[in-house]
C-alpha positions in Angstrom: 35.8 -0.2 -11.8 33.1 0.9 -9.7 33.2 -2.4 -7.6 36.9 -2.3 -7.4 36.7 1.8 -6.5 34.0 0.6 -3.6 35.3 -2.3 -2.3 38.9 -1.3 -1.6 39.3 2.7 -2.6 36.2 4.2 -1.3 36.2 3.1 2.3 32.2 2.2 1.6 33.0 -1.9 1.0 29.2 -2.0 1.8 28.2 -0.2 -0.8 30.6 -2.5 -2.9 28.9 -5.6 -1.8 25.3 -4.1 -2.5 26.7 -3.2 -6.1 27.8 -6.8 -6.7 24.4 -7.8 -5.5 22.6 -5.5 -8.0 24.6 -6.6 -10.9 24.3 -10.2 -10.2 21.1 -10.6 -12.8 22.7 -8.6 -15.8 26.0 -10.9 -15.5 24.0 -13.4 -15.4 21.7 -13.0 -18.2 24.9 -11.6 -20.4 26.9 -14.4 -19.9 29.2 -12.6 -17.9 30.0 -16.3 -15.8 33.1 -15.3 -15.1 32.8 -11.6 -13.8 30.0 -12.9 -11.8 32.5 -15.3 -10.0 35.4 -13.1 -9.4 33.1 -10.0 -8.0 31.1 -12.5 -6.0 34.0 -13.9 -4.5 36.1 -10.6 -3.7 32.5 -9.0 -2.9 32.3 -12.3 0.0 36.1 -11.8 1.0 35.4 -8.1 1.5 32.0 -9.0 3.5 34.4 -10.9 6.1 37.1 -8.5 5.6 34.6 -6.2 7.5 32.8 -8.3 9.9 29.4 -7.0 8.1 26.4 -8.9 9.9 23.8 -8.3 7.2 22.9 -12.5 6.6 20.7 -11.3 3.9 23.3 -9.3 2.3 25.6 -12.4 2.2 22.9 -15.1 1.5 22.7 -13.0 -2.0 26.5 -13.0 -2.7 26.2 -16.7 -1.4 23.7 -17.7 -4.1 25.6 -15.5 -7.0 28.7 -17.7 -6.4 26.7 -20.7 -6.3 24.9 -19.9 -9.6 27.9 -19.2 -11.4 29.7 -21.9 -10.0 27.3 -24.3 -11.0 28.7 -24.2 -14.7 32.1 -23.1 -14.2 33.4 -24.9 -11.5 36.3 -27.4 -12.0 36.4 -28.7 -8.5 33.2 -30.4 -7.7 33.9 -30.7 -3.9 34.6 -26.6 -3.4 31.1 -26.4 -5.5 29.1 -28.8 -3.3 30.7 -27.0 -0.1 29.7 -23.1 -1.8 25.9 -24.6 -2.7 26.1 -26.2 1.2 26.9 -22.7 2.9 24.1 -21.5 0.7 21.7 -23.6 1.5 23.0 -23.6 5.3 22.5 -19.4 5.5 18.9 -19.5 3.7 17.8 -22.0 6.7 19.7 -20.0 9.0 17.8 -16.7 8.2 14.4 -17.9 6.7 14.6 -18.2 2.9 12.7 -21.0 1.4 13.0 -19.6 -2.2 17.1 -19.0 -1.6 17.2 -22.4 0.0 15.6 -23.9 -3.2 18.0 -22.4 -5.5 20.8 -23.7 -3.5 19.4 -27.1 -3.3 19.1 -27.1 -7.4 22.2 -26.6 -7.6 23.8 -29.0 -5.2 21.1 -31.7 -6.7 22.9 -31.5 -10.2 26.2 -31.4 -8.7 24.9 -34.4 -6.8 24.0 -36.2 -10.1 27.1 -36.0 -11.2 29.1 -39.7 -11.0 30.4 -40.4 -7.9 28.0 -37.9 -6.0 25.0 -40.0 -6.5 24.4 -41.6 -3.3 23.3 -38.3 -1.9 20.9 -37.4 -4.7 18.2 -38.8 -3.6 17.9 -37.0 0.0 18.8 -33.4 -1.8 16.4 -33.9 -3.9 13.7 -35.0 -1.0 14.9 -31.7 0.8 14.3 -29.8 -2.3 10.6 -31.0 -2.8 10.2 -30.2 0.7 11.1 -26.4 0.5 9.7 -26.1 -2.4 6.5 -27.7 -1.2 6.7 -25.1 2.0 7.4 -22.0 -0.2 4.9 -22.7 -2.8 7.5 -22.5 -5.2 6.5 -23.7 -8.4 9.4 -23.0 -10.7 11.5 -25.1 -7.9 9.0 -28.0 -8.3 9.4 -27.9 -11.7 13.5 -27.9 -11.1 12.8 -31.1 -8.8 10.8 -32.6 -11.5 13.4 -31.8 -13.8 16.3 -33.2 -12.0 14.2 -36.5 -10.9 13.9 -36.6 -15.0 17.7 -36.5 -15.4 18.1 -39.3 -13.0 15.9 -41.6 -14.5 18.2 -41.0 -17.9 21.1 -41.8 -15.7 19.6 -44.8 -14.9 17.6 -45.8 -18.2 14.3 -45.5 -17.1 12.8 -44.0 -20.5 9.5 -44.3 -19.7 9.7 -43.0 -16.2 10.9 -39.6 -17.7 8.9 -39.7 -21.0 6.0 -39.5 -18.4 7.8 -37.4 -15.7 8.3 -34.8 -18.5 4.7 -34.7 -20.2 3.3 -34.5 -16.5 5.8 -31.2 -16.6 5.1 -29.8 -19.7 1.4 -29.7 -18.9 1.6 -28.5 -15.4 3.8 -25.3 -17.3 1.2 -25.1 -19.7 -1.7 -25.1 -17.5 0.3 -22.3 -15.1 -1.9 -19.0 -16.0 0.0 -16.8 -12.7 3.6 -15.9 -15.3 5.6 -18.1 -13.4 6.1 -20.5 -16.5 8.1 -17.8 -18.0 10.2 -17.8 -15.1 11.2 -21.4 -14.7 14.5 -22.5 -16.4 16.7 -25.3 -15.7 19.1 -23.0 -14.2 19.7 -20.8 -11.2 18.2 -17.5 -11.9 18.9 -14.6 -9.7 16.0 -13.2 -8.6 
């Protein structure tokens, strides 16, 4: 209700976006997929409903759609084109890390039959980012996604190796971002 009361009673819509933004992780973490969608899409309609210019701001909202509609999309083009505006505002205003976690996502959408052509270059841009940021949890993600390709494509022991050379690298990481890395988009 608070959302609701900011976004369209209160006359603050930005505080309304910066509420949708700070409950982004605690939808996420309870589950709460579809909540997460709706306020992130009625938090992004509001942002343009009021010409806001914070690119940060939106970047977030951005990357809370993306995440949510990485598992509860049914239309896989409208998902590749939310994880491409993502990816297209983190470059825009500087973001490595957000750039990575829109580039996970649109690498397992891109893995996905019929998508696959363009796998390989998303996940080249991802390793790149990643590489730039010194991101290790999106390395990991790359290394993760390279493994579910080589299922696709039934190289066992390319991702029997892929994914011992993994677990040891998360073993070996002594700086806590091990317990950070998941296969899915976390909001940060």
């Amino acid at each position: 209700k608070a959302i609701t009361w900011a976004l369209y009673q209160s006359g603050d819509t930005l505080l309304g976006l910066r509420l949708v933004v700070t409950g982004l992780p605690l939808w996420h973490e309870l589950s709460m997929i579809e909540d997460a969608r709706r306020n992130c899409e009625e938090a992004l309609a509001a942002y343009d409903r009021i010409s806001c210019s914070e690119s940060a701001l939106k970047l977030k909202l951005l990357l809370g759609l993306a995440a949510v509609t990485r598992f509860v999309s049914t239309d896989t083009d409208e998902a590749i084109a939310t994880f491409e505006k993502a990816i297209k505002l983190s470059r825009d205003v500087g973001d490595k890390d957000a750039e990575c976690q829109g580039l996970v996502a649109l690498a397992s959408y891109r893995l996905l039959p019929g998508y696959r052509t363009a796998a390989q270059e998303t996940l080249a841009q991802l390793k790149n980012a990643a590489m730039q940021s010194g991101n290790r949890p999106a390395l990991w993600e790359h290394e993760t996604l390279l493994a579910e390709m080589d299922v696709i494509q039934s190289d066992y022991p390319a991702v029997i190796a892929r994914l011992e050379r993994l677990r040891e690298q998360i073993r070996n990481a002594s700086d806590g971002t091990a317990s950070r890395f998941d296969a899915d988009i976390r909001i940060r």
